[in-house]
C-alpha positions in Angstrom: -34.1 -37.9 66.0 -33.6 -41.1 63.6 -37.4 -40.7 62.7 -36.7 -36.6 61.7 -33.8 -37.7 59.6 -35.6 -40.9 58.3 -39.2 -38.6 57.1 -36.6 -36.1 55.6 -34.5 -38.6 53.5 -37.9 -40.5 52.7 -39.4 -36.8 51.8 -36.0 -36.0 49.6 -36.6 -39.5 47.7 -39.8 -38.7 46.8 -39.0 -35.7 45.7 -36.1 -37.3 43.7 -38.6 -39.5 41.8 -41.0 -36.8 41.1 -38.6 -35.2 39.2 -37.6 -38.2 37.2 -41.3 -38.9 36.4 -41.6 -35.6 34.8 -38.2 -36.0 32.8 -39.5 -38.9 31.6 -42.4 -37.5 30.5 -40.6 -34.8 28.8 -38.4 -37.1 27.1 -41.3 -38.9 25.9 -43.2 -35.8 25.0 -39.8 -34.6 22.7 -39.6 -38.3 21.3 -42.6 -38.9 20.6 -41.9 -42.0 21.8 -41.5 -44.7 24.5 -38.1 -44.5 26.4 -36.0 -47.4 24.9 -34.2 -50.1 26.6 -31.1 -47.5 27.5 -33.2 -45.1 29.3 -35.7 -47.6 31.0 -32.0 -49.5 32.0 -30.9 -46.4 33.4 -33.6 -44.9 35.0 -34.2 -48.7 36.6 -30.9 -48.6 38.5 -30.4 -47.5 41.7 -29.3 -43.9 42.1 -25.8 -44.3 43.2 -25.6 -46.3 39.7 -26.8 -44.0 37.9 -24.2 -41.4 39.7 -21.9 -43.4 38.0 -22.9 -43.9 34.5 -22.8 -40.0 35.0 -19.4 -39.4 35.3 -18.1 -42.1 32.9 -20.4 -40.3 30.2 -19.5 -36.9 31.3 -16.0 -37.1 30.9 -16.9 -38.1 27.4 -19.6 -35.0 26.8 -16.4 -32.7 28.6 -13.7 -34.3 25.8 -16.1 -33.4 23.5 -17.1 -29.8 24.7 -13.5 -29.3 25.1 -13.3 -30.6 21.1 -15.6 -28.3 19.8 -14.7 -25.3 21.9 -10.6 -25.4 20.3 -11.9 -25.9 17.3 -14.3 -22.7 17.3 -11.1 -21.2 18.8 -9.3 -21.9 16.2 -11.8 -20.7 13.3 -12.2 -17.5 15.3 -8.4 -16.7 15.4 -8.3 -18.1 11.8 -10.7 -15.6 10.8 -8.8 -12.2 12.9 -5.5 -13.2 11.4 -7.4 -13.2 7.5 -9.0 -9.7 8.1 -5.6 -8.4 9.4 -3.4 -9.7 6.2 -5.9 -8.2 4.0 -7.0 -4.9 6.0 -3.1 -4.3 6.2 -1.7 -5.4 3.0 -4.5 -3.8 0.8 -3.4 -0.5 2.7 0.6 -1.5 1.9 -0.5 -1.2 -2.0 -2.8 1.8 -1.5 -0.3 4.8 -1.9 3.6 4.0 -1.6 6.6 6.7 -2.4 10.2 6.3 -3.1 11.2 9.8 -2.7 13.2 11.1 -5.3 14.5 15.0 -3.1 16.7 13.3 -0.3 16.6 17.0 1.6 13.3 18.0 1.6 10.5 15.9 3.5 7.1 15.3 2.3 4.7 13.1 3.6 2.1 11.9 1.3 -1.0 10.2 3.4 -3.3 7.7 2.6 -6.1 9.9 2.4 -5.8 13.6 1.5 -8.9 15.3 2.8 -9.8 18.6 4.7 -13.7 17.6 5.1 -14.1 14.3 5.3 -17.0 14.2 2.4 -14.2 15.4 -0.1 -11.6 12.7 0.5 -8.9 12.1 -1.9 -8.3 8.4 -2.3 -7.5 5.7 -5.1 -11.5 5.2 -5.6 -11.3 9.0 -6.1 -9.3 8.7 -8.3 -10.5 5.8 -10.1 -13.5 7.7 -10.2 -12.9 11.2 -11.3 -10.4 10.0 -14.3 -13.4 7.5 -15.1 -15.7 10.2 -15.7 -13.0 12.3 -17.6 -12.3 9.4 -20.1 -15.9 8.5 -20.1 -14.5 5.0 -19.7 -13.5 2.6 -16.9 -10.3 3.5 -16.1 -7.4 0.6 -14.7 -5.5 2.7 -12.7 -2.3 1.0 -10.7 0.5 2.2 -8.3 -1.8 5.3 -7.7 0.5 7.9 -6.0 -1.1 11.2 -4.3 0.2 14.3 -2.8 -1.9 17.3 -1.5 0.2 20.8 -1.6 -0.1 24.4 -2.7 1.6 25.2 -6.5 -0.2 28.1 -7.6 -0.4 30.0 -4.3 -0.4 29.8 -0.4 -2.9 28.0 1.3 -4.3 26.7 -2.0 -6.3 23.4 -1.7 -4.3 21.5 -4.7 -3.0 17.8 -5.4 -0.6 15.6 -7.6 -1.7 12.0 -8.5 1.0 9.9 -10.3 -0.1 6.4 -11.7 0.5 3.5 -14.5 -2.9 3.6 -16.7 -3.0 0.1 -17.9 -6.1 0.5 -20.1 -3.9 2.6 -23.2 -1.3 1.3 -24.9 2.2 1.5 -23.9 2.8 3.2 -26.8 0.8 5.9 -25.4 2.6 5.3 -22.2 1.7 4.2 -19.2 2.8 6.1 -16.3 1.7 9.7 -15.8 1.3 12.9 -13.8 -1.7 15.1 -13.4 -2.6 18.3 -11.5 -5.7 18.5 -9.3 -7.9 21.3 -8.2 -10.3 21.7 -5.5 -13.0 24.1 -6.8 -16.7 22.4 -5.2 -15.4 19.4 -5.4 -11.8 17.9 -6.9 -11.4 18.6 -10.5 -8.7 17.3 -13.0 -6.8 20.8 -14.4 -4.1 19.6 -15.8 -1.8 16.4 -17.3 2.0 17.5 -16.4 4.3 14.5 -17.1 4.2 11.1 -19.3 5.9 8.1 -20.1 5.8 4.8 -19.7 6.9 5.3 -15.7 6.8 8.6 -14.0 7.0 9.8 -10.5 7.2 13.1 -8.8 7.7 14.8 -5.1 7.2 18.3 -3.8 10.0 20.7 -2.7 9.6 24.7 -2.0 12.7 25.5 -3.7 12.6 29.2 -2.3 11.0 28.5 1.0 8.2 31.0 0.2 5.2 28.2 1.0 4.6 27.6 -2.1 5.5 23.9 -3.6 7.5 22.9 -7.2 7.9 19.8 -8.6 10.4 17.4 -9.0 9.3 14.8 -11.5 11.4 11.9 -13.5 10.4 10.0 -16.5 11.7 7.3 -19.0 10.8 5.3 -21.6 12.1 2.0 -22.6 13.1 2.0 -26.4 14.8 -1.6 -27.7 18.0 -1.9 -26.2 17.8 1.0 -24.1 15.8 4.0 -22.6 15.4 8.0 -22.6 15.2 9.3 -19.1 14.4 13.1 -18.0 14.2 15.2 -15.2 12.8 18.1 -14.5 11.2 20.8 -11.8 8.1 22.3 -12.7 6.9 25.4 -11.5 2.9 25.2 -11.3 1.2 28.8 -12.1 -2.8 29.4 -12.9 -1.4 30.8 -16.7 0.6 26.9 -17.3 3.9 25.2 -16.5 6.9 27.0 -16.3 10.2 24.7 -16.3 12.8 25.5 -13.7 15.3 23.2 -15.0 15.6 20.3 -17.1 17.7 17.2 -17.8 17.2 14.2 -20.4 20.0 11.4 -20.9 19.4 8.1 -22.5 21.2 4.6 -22.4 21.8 2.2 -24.7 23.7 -0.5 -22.9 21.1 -3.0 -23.3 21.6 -3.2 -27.2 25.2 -5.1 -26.7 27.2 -2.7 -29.1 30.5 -1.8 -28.6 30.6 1.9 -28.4 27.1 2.1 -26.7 26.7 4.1 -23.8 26.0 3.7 -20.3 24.6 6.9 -18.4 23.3 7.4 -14.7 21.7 10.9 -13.0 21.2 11.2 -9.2 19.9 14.4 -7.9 20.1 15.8 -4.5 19.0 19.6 -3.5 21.0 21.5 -1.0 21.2 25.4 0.1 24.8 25.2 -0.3 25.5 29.2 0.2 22.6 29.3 3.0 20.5 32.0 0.7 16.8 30.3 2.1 17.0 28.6 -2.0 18.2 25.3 -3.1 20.7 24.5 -5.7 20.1 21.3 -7.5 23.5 19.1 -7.6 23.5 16.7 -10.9 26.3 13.4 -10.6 26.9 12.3 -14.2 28.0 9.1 -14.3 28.4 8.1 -17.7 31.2 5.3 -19.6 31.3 3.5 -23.2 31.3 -0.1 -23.3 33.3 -2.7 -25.0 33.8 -6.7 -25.0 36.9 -7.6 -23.3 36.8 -11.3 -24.8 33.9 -13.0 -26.5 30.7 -11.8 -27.5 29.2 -13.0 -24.6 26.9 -10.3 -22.0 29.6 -11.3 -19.3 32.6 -10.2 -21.6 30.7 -6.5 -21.9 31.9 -4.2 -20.0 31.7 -0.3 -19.3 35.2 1.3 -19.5 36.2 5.3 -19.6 33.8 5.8 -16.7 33.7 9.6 -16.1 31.7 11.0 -13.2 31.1 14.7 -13.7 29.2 17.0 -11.0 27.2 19.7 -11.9 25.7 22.4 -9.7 23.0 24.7 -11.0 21.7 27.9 -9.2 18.2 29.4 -9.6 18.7 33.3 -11.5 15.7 35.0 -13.0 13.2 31.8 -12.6 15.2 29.4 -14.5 18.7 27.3 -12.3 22.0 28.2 -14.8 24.9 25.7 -14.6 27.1 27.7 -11.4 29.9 25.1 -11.3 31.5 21.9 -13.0 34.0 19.4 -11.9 34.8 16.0 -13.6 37.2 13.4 -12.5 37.9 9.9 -14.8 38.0 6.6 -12.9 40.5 4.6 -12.6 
């Protein structure tokens, strides 16, 4: 039995330094080279030595795997978290809305599309008014909406945006009407200034959309606001109502005027048709001491509401009330 076990340990050992012959060999082969004093030193020691000088260097190699592999980690997540801030914040600036119509909902999408080769997005955009300028447009705070104006079922749009390659003399922000005939086509420019903004609201419930749109433009001191809702027909515009207030607090006269709108729509007798309600908020100012801006104060504030009721395709003033505060 001790000679089995002896021929098989002496077989095992011979087969152990066959193999190291031939890693030598390949090491040498690779090098091009001799082994140097550290291999022929380790490859000279017994192997129960060199079982040791194993696992002294491998917890060294395993530091260093475990080195490399939190680093790679850490580039990897480092990378994920980059795409995410810029795949998601670029889509925060795409297309944003305040709405201005508290009572009717719209919801205005990223991309307005019914086939998906006919998208309607800012490069779109960017594109189509490019080609209608015949000049690269700079196009910013690009707002869209797709609706029917002109009939039911229509395949139509409203883009709102601040064209910062005019002048602001010719003013910046503006509305335009968009048609779908092959292909989107620009029909028709329906509000400027130097901001705009608009939303959609079917005044008379009949599927078929108006719009609300509001305006200003800043004048020294002071700015000209208006408000209106546009009925969109294939002849032109037709204007369901219309409001336009200015303010001229900012020039620091005494007498100017200080002037607010807010709008809301409501069916108030339950008719199926919204009444616009207008809250006027509007006070003269005056120094109460010095000349200074925090001496300047608005006094006589008087807030007068207005309800307007559509009659013959045009709202009419229906009631008034005004009350002073105290």
């Amino acid at each position: 039995m001790d000679d089995m076990k002896r021929d098989k340990l002496r077989k095992e050992f011979e087969e152990l330094k066959s193999r190291m012959h031939k890693i030598e060999s390949k090491l040498n082969e690779a090098d091009g080279l001799d082994l140097g004093e550290d291999e022929q030193s380790y490859f000279s020691q017994p192997i129960k030595a060199r079982k040791a000088t194993d696992l002294d260097g491998g917890s060294e190699k395993k530091k260093k795997r475990i080195g490399r592999y939190a680093l790679t980690g850490l580039a990897i997540g480092l990378l994920f978290w980059c795409s995410y801030r810029w795949v998601y914040e670029f889509q925060d600036r795409k297309i944003k809305r305040n709405p201005i119509v508290r009572i009717v909902e719209s919801k205005p999408v990223d991309v307005l599309t019914d086939y998906s080769e006919d998208s309607l997005d800012e490069d779109t955009v960017q594109s189509l008014f490019s080609k209608y300028r015949k000049q690269r447009m700079d196009l910013k705070n690009i707002r869209l909406a797709l609706g029917s104006f002109r009939q039911k079922n229509a395949r139509e749009a409203v883009v709102s945006f601040q064209d910062m390659s005019q002048s602001h003399a010719d003013g910046w922000g503006e509305v335009w009407f968009l048609v779908y005939k092959n292909g989107w086509n620009i029909d028709r420019k329906l509000v400027d200034g130097d901001e705009s903004e608009f939303q959609m609201i079917d005044i008379e419930n009949d599927g078929i959309s108006e719009l609300w749109t509001r305006s200003f433009r800043i004048f020294q001191g002071g700015k000209g606001e208006e408000a209106q809702l546009i009925s969109i027909n294939h002849r032109g515009n037709k204007t369901l109502y219309q409001e336009r207030w200015s303010d001229d607090y900012g020039t620091g006269k005494p007498g100017s005027i200080r002037c607010s709108h807010d709008f809301d729509f409501c069916d108030i007798d339950n008719d199926g048709i919204y009444e616009i309600i207008d809250v006027e908020r509007k006070g003269k100012c005056k120094y109460t001491g010095e000349p200074y801006k925090s001496d300047f104060v608005v006094y006589n504030n008087t807030t007068t509401k207005r309800i307007y009721k559509l009659r013959d395709e045009e709202f009419v003033l229906s009631s008034i009330s005004s009350c002073q505060d105290k």
